[in-house]
Every structure is written in C-alpha cells, then in structure tokens.
N, C-alpha and C positions, 0 to 999 in steps of 0.2 A: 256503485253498480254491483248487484249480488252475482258471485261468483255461479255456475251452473252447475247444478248436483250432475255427478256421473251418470250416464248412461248404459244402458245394459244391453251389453252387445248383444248379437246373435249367435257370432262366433266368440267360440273362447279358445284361446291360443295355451292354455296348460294342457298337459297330457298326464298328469299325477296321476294315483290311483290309491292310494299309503292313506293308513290310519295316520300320518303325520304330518304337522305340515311343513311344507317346502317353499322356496323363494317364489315370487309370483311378478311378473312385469308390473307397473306401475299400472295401467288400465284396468290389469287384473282384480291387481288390488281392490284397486277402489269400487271396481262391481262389486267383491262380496263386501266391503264396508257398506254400500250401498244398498243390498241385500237383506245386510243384520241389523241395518239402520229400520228397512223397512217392515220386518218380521217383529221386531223389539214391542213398532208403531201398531202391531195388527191391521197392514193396510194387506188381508189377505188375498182380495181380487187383483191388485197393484202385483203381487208377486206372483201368485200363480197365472195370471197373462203372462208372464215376462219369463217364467219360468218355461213352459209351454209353446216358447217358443226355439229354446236351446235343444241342441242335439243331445243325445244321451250323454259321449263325452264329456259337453258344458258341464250337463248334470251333474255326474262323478265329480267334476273338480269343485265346484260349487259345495256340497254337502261335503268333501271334505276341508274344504279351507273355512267352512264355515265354524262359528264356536261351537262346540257341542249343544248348548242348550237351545241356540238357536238353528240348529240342523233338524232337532229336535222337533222343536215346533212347526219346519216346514213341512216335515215326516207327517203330523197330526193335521195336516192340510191342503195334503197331496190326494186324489182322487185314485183308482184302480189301474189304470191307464200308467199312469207318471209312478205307483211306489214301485212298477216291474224294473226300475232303476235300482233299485237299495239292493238286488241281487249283484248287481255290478260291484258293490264296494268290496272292500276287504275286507275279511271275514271278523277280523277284531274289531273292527269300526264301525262295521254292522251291530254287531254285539250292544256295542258302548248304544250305539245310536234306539236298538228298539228297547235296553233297558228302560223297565218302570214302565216299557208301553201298556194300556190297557187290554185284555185280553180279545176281546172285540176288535180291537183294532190289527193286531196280531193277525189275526186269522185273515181279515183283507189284505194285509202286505203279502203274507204266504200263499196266498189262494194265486197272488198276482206272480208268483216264482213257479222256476220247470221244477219238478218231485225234487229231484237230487239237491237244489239250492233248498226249495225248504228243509229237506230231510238234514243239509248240513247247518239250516239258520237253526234251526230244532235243539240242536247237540250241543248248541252256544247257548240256550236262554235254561234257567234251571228248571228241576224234574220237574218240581210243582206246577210249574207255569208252562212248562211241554204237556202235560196232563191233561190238562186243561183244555190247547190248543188242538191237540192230533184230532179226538176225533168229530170237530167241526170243520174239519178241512175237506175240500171236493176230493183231491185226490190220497185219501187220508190211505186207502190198500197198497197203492204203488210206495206214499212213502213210510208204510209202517217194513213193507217188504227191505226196501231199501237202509232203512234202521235196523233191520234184521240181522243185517252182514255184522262182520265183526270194526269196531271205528277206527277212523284210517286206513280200509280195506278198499279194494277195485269197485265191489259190490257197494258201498256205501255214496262212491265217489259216480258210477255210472248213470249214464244215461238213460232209459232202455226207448228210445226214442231213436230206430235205425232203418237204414233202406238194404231191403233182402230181399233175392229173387229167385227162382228156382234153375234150377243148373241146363234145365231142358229148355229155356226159353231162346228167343233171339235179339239182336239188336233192336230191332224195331218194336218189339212186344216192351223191353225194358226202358224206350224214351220213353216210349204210353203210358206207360204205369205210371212213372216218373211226372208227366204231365199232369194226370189226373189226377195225383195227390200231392200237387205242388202245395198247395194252402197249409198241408202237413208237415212238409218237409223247409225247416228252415234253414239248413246249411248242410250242402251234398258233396263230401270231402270225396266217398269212394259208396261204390255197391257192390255188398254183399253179393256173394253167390252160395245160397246152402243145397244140399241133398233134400229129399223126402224129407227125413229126422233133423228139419232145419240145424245141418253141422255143419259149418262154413268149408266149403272145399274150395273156394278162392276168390277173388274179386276184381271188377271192374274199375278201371282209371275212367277220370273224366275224356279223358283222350280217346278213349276206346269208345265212350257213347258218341263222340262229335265225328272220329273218320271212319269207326267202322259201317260200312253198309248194312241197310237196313235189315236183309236178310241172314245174315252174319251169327252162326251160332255163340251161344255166347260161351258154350266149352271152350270153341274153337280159338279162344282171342282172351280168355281170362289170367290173371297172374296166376300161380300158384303157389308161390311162396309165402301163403298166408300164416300170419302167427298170433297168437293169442294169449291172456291170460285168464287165472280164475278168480272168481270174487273175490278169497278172500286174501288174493294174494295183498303186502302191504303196497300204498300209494305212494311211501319213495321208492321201493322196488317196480313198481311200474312207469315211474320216469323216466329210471334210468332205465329199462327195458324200452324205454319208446324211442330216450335218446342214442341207444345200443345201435334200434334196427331202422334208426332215421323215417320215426311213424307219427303223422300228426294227430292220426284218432288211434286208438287200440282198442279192438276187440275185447270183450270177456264171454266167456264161454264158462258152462258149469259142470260138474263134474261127468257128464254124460257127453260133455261135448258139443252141446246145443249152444247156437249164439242167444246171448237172454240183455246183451246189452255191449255200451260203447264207454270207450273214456276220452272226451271231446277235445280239443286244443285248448280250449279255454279253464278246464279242469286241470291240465296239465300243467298250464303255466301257475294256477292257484296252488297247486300241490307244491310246485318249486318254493314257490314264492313261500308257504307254511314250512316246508321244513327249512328252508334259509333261516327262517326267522327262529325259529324252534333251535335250530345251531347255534343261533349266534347268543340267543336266552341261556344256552349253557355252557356256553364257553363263558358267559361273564359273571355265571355263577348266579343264573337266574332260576325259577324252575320253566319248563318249557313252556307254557301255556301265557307266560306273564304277558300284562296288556299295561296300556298308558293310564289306561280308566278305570282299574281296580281299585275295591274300596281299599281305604287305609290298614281294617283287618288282615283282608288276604294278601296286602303284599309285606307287612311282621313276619306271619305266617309263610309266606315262600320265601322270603330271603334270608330268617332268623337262621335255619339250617343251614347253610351255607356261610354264612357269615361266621356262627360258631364254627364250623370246621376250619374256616380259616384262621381263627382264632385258635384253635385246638394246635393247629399244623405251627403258627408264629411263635404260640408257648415252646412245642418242642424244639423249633429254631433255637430260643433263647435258650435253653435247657442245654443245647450242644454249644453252646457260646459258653455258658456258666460252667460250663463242665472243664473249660479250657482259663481258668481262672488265673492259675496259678503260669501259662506261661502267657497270657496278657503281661499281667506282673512284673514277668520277666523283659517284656516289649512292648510298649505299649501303644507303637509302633503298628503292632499289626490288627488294631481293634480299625485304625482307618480303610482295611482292605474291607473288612467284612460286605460294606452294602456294596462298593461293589464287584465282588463274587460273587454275591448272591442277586444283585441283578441283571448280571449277566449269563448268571445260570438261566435266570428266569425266561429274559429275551430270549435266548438259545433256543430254548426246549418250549415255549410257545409258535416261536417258528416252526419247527419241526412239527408241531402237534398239529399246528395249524394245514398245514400243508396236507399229513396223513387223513387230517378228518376232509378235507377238501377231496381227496383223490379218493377213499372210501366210500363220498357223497356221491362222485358220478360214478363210480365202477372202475377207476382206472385202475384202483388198488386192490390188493385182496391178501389173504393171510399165506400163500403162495409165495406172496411179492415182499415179504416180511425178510428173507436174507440180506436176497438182492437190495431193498429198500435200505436197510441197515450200512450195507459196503456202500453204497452212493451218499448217506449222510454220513457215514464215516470220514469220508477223505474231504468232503464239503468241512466239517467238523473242523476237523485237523487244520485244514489250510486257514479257517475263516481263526480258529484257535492262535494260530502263530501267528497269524498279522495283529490280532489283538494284545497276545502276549508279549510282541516286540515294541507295541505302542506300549503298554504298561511297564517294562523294564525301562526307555525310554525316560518316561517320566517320573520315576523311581529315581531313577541317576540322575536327574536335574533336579530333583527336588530334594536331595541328599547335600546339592552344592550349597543350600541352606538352610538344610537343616541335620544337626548334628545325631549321625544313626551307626552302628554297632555293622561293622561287615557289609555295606552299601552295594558291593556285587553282588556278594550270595544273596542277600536279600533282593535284587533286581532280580536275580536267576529263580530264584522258590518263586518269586510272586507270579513273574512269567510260567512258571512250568505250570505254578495251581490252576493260573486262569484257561491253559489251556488241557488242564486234565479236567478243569469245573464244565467247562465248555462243550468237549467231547462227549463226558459224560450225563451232560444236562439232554443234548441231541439224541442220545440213543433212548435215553427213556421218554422223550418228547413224539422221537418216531417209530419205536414199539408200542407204547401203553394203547392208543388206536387204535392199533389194528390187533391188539388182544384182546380188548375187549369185544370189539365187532363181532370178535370171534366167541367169545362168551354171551354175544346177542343181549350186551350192553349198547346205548345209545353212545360212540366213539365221542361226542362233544364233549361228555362233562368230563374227558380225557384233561383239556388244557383248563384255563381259569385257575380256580384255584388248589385241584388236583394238582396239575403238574407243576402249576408254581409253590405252593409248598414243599413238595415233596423235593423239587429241585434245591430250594432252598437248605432243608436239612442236610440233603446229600451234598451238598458244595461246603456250606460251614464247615462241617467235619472233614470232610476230603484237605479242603483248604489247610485247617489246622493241624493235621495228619504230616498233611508233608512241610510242612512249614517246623514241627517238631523234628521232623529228620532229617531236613538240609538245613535249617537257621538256627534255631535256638540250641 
C-alpha cells in the first residue's frame, strides 16, 4: 500500500520570518518537501491553487523554508495579487530571492509594494539594474522622493501614507471622513490633527473617536503631547526615539514643520531587526551589510580585512611573548598561563563590550554615563577578578603537588594577582572603548570581536609578564 503524499494545509502553524532557516514541526516540514517536490516537477497550477489558499503568514514561512532556487521559481510564477507577499520577507532574503530576476519581472513585484518597500527593495538590487527599474514604476515620483532622503534616514524609511485633519473640525466630521476614505486607509493607529500650514498640533486616540460625542470639538478632546521627527534623522535614532516616548507610528515632519509623513510599526520592528543584525555582523568581525547569499568574491572581500587585522593584532601578541624570551627560559613554567590570561582577558572585555554596545543600542547609555559606567564594572571586575584568581591559585597549588616548580606560593600568588589585574583591566577597556567611539560617531560594535579581543590580548600578555618579572622570577 503506497504511503500518502503530504498535504497542504491551510493553516501553517510556523511564525518565522528570517532569512534562515529554523526548526519546523514534522507536518511542516514535509509541506515544504512537498512544495519543492512539486515546483522541481513544474506542476505550476497544482502549486499556485494550493498556494492561494494560505494566509500571508503561511506565505512568509513557505518561501523561507523553502531552497532558494526553488522559492525562486515560485517568485517567477506568482501573479500581482500573491508577489505583494515578497514585501513581507526580510530584507536580505528578499535580496537573495529577486536576484538574477528579469527586469520585467522586477517591476511587477515593485509595482505590487507600498513606495517605501519598493524604495527599500531598490537600495538592495544593484545601480544598473535599479536604473533600469525606477523609471517603469507607477509610483516611480513618490519613490524617487523617498530615495532622496539620505539611506537609513526617517525620510527613506517613511510612509507618507497618513490620516490628518484640521484642528477646527469635530467628532462627527472626523468619523466621516474616516469612513469615506476607509478603502484608503489600511491601518488607523492614531489621527493627526494639523493647523492651516498642515503642522501637526496634536492627535486623536482611537478612544477619542469611539466615546467622544458626535459634536465634540476636536481642540477640545485632542492630546497634545505630540512629538515628531525629521527625515533625515537616522532610523536607529528613531527607534530608540519611539521606544523613549512608547510610540507605535512616529510622525516625520520637515524642516518647516509640516507633517509629510509616518514611520509605521512595522518599519520599526524591520529597523530593529536590521540594526540587530548589522551589530552582531560587527561584532563578529563581519562587515555590516553581510548576507548568507553573497557571492564567493564579496565575502574574500569583506572578511579579508578583518581577518588581516586579526592577524596583524596575533603577530603583535606573539612579538610581546618573544620579547619575554629570555624569562620563558628562565620558567618555563609560565609559557602554560599565557592562553589563559589571554582568554580570559578576552571573555572579560567582550562581556563588558557587549553589554555597553547593548545599552548604547537602546539609549540607556550615553557618554555622560562613561564614569558612572566605569565604577559599576569596576567593582563587578574586581569581585568577579578574585573569585577567578583564588580558583587559579587553587589549582596552581595542587598542580605543584606534582609537579616539580621553583617558589610554588609566590607563583600561586603572581598568577592570581596577574589574572585579576588582566581581568580588571580587560573590563574597563571593554566598557570604555563603546561609548568612545559612539562618541566619535563610530559604529560602538566593531568595539568588541576582534578590536577588543586583540587588543586585550596584547595588554594582558605583557601586563602578565610584567608582574610575573617583579614577584616570580
């Protein structure tokens, strides 16, 4: 008896959304095996039925769990309707996904995105082939405006797709409107309230349209703690501006003060989501932009530099190791501390980095909080310093009971004291170097990786063997 090919549900029970892929239930699975089985076969009416019938969600999890090549080809067999899904993906995945697409085809996926997604799909595909594309697009003025702004700006990232009323109106005049241009309006977070010189002087809650009475001015009843940003202010600065004043759209306003556009909830969470990702590219010592699906060239090219540096920074390690030759020599004993001091220099001052670029990310931290910040990983330091140092004297002194070593306390004592001055001193440059830079309007991530881990390294080898010359040997 033949076993039954899976079925394709209706419901999909993933919630993904990642250029990557992630664990999937067993049913899951075997819908997209099912799927790449059937796309492979070109049974194209068999897929898009089945496709067509899933909610956008499904969508999303589908085209990413699928292989590229075959997400690919669903892409090339999706009608105008179904590609207004590929706005949904993640911006790297999208990428990977309309590479090599034909330029014709380009333009029906765009045409099918609000201005700002295409303006942002645009800024992902190369010049030539953006050249090409902009001006066949319907709305090619709104997003060449919108490409205007400066990239990763408020202006690049907006909307200008928003509800605004005049300040003389009343309840009742603002449900009408609201009514009559429902088919326009697809998602009503809050309304504007502008002056004559449409400048936003405050806004309406949902709440305020549903109790207040019809005839209710809408001075009379409006918040007025309204706050806003400008174009080109940047998009992690407007995150952390929305997470400041707990805002789920934000206003942009231009430099006259006119509202000319929104930055949406769902912009906000892709802005998080990009510079997460952009942090964590440089903390590992990637460059920011890097993807899964770059060709073989450009990822030589962004990681050779980096790589060299760390190669650069390891040489001078060894160079402060060579330099100390002659009381090796003398001990030879103390060539077994080296990796680790120096990995626990590393650990230390990665922590520490890691923490500052997190609290600079949302705002908690600022160049203000640089004393303060220092006397809290200070004493952190120290304590976390001397629990380590008393485990390594510890095992210094039992490991002397067999094996045969010159001064077995003092050497317990140097070893402890180095790791906890390697320790101390790894943390404060871990939790300065961040918020120096920030302040020098350097990106604070390529702070840790291999910045701070080399550099901590030199400075513990030498510190180490510093004091190791002036209590041991």
């Amino acid at each position: 008896m033949k076993a039954k090919k899976p079925q394709i549900p209706l419901i999909w029970h993933a919630d993904t959304n990642k250029a990557v892929s992630e664990d999937l239930s067993e049913p899951n699975r075997a819908v997209v095996d099912e799927f790449a089985r059937l796309i492979k076969a070109g049974a194209r009416e068999t897929v898009l039925k089945a496709v067509r019938r899933m909610p956008p969600p499904s969508m999303v999890s589908l085209f990413v769990h699928l292989p590229l090549k075959r997400a690919r080809k669903l892409t090339s067999w999706l009608d105008q309707p179904e590609l207004r899904i590929i706005a949904e993906l993640n911006p790297s995945f999208r990428a990977a996904l309309l590479d090599d697409v034909a330029v014709q085809r380009l333009i029906d996926v765009l045409d099918g995105f609000e201005p700002e997604e295409a303006a942002d799909a645009l800024d992902d595909l190369p010049d030539e082939v953006a050249e090409q594309v902009l001006p066949r697009l319907k709305e090619r003025e709104t997003i060449e405006a919108l490409r205007g702004y400066g990239e990763e700006s408020a202006g690049s990232i907006m909307s200008r797709k928003f509800v605004a009323v005049p300040v003389d109106w009343t309840i009742g005049q603002v449900t009408a409107d609201i009514r009559a241009n429902a088919e326009a309006i697809e998602k009503l977070y809050a309304v504007n309230v502008v002056d004559a010189e449409q400048r936003p002087v405050g806004y309406l809650r949902l709440r305020d349209l549903l109790l207040a009475p019809k005839e209710t001015p809408v001075e009379q009843i409006m918040q007025t703690d309204f706050v806003a940003v400008g174009p080109e202010t940047d998009q992690e600065e407007v995150a952390r501006f929305a997470d400041r004043h707990e805002l789920s759209v934000v206003p942009v306003v231009d430099r006259d003060g006119r509202l000319i556009g929104r930055i949406t909830p769902k912009q906000l969470r892709r802005v998080l989501r990009e510079e997460a990702e952009e942090d964590l590219n440089l903390m590992s010592g990637l460059p920011a932009d890097s993807r899964p699906d770059q060709p073989i060239r450009r990822i030589i090219r962004g990681r050779i530099p980096w790589l060299l540096a760390g190669l650069a920074g390891a040489s001078l390690s060894a160079a402060v190791v060579g330099a100390f030759e002659e009381q090796l020599a003398k001990a030879a004993i103390l060539a077994s501390f080296i990796p680790i001091v120096m990995s626990m220099a590393g650990n230390a001052g990665i922590q520490a980095a890691t923490v500052a670029v997190q609290g600079l990310s949302s705002g908690t931290v600022t160049f203000a909080d640089l004393g303060w910040r220092l006397g809290k990983e200070l004493v952190a330091a120290v304590a976390n310093g001397a629990i380590s140092a008393s485990v390594l004297m510890g095992m210094v002194l039992l490991a002397t009971q067999f094996i045969e070593v010159q001064q077995p306390i003092v050497l317990a004592l140097t070893a402890g004291l180095s790791l906890l001055s390697v320790i101390v001193v790894a943390v404060i440059v871990g939790a300065s170097i961040p918020i120096l830079l920030e302040r020098l309007g350097i990106d604070p991530a390529m702070a840790t990786g291999v910045f701070i881990t080399t550099g901590n390294d030199i400075i513990s080898v030498a510190l180490f063997f510093l004091l190791m010359m002036l209590f041991y040997l």
